[in-house]
N, C-alpha and C positions, 0 to 999 in steps of 0.2 A: 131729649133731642128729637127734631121733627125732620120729617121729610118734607120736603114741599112736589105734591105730585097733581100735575094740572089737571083740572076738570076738564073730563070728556062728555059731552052731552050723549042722553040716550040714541039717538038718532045718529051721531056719527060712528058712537060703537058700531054699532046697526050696519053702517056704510060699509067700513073695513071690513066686517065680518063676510060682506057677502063678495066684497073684491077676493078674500084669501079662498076662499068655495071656489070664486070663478077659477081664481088665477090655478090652483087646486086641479079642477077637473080640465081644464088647458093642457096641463104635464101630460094627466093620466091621458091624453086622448091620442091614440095611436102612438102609443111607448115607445113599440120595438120598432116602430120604424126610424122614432128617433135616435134609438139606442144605437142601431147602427150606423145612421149618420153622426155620430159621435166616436164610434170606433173605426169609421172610415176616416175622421180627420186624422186621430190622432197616429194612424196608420201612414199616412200621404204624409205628415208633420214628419214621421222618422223617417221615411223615404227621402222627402227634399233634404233634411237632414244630411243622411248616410251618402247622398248623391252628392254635395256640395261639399260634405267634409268627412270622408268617413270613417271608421277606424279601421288601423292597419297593423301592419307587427312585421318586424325587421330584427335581425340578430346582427350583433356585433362583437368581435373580438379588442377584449380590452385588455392590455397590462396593466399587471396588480406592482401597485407601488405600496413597499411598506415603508413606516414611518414609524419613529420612538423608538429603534434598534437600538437592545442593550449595548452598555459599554462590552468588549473583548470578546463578543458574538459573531457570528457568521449563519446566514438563514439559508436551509436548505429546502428546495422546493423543485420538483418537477414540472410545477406549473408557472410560466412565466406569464399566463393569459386566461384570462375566464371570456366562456361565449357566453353574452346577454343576449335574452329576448325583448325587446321594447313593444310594448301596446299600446295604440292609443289614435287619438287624432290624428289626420293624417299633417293637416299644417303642423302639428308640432314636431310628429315624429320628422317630416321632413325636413325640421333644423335640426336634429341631433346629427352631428358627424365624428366619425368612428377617434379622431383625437380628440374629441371636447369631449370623452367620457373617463370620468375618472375611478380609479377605487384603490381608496385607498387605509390600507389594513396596518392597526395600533398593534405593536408589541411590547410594549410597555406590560407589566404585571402577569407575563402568563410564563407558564413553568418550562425548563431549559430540558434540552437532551432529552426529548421525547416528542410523539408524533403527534399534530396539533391538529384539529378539523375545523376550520370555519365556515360557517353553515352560509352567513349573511353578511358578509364587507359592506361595510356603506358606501356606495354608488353616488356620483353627482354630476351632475352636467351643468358648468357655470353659465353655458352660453343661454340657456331658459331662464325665464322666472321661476319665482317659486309658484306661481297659480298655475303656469306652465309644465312645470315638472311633478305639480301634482295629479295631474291627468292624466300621465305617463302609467302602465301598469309593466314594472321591471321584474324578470324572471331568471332566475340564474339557474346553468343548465347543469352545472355540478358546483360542489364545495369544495373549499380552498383545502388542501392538506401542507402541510407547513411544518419543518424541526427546526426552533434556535438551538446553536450548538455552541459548545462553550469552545472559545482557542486558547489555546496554553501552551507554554512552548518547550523545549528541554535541547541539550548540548550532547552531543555528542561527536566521538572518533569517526574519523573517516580512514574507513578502511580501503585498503586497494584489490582487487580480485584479477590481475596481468592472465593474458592470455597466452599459453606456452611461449618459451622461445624457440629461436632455431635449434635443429637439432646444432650439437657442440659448444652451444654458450648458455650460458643463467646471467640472473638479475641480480643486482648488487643491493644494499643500502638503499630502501626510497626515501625520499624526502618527500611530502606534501605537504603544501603552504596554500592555506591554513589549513592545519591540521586537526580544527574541530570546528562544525559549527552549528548551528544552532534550526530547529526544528518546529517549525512552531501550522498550526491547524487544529481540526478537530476534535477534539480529546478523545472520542474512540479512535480515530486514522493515529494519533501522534503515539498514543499508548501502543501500537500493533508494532512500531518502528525497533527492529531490534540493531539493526547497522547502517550505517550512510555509506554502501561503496562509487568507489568512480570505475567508471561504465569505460570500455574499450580501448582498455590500455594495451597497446599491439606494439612490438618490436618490428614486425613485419610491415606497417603503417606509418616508421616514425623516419624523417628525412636524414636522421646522424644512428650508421650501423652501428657505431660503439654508446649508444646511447636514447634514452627516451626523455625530451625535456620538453613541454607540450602544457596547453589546458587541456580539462575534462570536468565534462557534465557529472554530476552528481546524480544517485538514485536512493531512492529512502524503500528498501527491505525488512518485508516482516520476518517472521523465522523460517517458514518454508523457501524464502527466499526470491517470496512473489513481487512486486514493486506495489506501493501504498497509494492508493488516493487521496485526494483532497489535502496532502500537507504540502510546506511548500520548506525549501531549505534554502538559509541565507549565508555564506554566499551557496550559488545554484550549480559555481566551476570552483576546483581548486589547480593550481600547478603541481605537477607531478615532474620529478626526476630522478630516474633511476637509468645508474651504469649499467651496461650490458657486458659482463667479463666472456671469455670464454673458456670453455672450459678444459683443466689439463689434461694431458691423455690419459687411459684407463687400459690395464690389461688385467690378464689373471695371473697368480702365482699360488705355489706351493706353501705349507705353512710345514718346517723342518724343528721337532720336538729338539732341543738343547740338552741332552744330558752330562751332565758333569760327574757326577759317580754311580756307577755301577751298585746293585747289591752285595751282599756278602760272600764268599767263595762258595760258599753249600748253594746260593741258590744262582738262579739265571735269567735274565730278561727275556722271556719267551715272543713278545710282540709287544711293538709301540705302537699305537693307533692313534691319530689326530681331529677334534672337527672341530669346527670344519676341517676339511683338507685343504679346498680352494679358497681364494680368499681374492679381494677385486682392489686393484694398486690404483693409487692416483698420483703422479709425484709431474715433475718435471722433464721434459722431453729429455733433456740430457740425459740423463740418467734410466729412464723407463726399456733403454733396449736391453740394458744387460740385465737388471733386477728381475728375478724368476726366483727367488724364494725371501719367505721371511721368517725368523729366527724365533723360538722361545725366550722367553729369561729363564738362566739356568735350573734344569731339575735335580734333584738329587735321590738316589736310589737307594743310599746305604742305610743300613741298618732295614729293608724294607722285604719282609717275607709274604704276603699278601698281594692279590692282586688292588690295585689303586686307580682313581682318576682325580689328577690333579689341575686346578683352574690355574693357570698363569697367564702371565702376560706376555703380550705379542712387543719385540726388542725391533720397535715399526723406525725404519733408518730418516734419520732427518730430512724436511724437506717434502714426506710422504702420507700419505693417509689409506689405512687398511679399513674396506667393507666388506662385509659376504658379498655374495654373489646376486642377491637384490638388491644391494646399495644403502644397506642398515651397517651406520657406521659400527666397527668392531676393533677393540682392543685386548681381549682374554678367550683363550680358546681353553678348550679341553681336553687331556692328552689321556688317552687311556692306557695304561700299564699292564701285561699279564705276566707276572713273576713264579716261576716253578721252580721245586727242587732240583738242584745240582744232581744226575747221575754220580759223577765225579767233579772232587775239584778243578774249578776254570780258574784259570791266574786272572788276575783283578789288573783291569782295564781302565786307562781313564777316558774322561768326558771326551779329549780329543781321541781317541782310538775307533768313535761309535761313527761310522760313516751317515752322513746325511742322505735325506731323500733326494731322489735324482731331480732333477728342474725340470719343471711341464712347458711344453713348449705354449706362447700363448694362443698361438692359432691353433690351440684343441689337441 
């Protein structure tokens, strides 16, 4: 294979050769002075430049929109907004306006119930070109932190937490309708949730005195008894109704041991002792003025040489209910016995011959 390369006569080589010498020592002839009119163009070149268009830099607050949120999630984030720094040309920077910037952040495939840091959202500004928005130099001034949380839900009782009533009345039977419902958020907030009460249920607040029949907001309480964030409870009211009785009258009385037989002739009931002694009535007005004691079920003392205490039961009259004197219902007291030797024989006595304790008046 050939090249075909033209003939150059001696004499023209000749020629060229001394144009490239001249043209040669032309350059070299006063360098530096050309050198710097070569760095003064290009110096004046950025000047009219920078003077006609030049770069700038502007910050803007953008909302972070996420997109591809799992199914039954809920995204927690403190940061509703990222501040951008924008650099660049000033005609361009001067189309970008603070709603034509977008960012927006994929949660698709990243891990649930735990704290996420996005360093870099992809950013766009549709109103640019692309040659346009690559000339842009975009600077984010912090990173995104971000938890997807999982929502699950759970059922629970609604409980009621009433606020005293008047003094002389209680609360009856409530009714709430619905009486359960249902709980649904966060899975750490739903899991803290130990009771759903309704909030401000006042007798003193409700328009019918013998009665509370009303809606009420619901509150979802952990066990300290704090109110829960972030759950939400459906329904948010339930109805509430509850009678408001009053209550029967209350005095004190005496508790009078019952004995039916006496010990043997040798020996002697030295002291009967009762406790309590006092004891707190609740019955019916009818009746409450004259009631001032209440009765054993019968004791029996015979055949009994030893001192004793025996548990019986309170013979409590229909109609009536006996507490001590804190208002802990009581039905069985305790009678204490001290039985000594007879000096001499005592003729034998019965159950009706033992006089009762005397009646306590109930005003003390």
């Amino acid at each position: 294979m050939s090249i075909y390369r033209p003939i150059v006569q001696p004499e023209h080589r000749q020629a060229l050769r001394r144009q490239k010498l001249a043209l040669t020592a032309r350059l070299r002839e006063n360098w530096r002075l050309k050198a710097i009119s070569l760095l003064a163009a290009v110096c004046l070149y950025v000047y009219i430049q920078n003077d006609r268009n030049p770069t700038v830099s502007n910050t803007f607050p953008v909302e972070v929109k996420f997109k591809e949120i799992p199914d039954h999630t809920e995204i927690k984030s403190e940061q509703t907004a990222l501040t951008l720094a924008i650099s660049g040309p000033r005609a361009i920077v001067d189309l970008v306006k603070p709603g034509e910037i977008l960012i927006n952040v994929s949660l698709a495939d990243r891990p649930h119930n735990r704290d996420l840091t996005i360093p870099h959202p992809d950013v766009s500004i549709p109103a640019l070109s692309a040659s346009q928005f690559n000339q842009l130099t975009i600077e984010q001034k912090s990173a995104l932190h971000v938890r997807i949380m999982d929502i699950i839900t759970r059922q629970l009782d609604v409980s009621l937490n009433p606020k005293p009533t008047r003094p002389g009345f209680h609360y009856g039977t409530a009714i709430v309708s619905p009486h359960t419902v249902t709980v649904s958020g966060w899975q750490e907030g739903v899991k803290r949730v130990k009771r759903v009460v309704v909030e401000e249920v006042d007798q003193s607040a409700s328009s019918q005195p013998d009665k509370i029949d009303d809606d009420f907001m619901l509150s979802a309480r952990d066990a300290d008894n704090h109110e829960v964030p972030n759950v939400s409870l459906k329904p948010n009211m339930v109805h509430v109704s509850i009678p408001v009785n009053q209550n029967p009258p209350e005095f004190l009385g005496t508790v009078s041991p019952n004995i039916s037989t006496l010990p043997n002739p040798l020996y002697v009931c030295a002291y009967i002792g009762v406790d309590p002694k006092r004891v707190k009535l609740t019955g019916t007005s009818g009746k409450s003025k004259t009631l001032y004691t209440v009765s054993t079920e019968p004791i029996s003392l015979k055949g009994e040489t030893h001192n004793r205490d025996f548990e019986v039961d309170l013979a409590i009259p229909s109609g009536f209910t006996v507490s001590d004197e804190q208002g802990h219902p009581l039905d069985r007291v305790t009678v204490h016995v001290v039985i000594q030797k007879s000096i001499s024989p005592a003729p034998q006595k019965s159950g009706t011959d033992v006089p009762p304790l005397p009646p306590v008046d109930p005003n003390g």
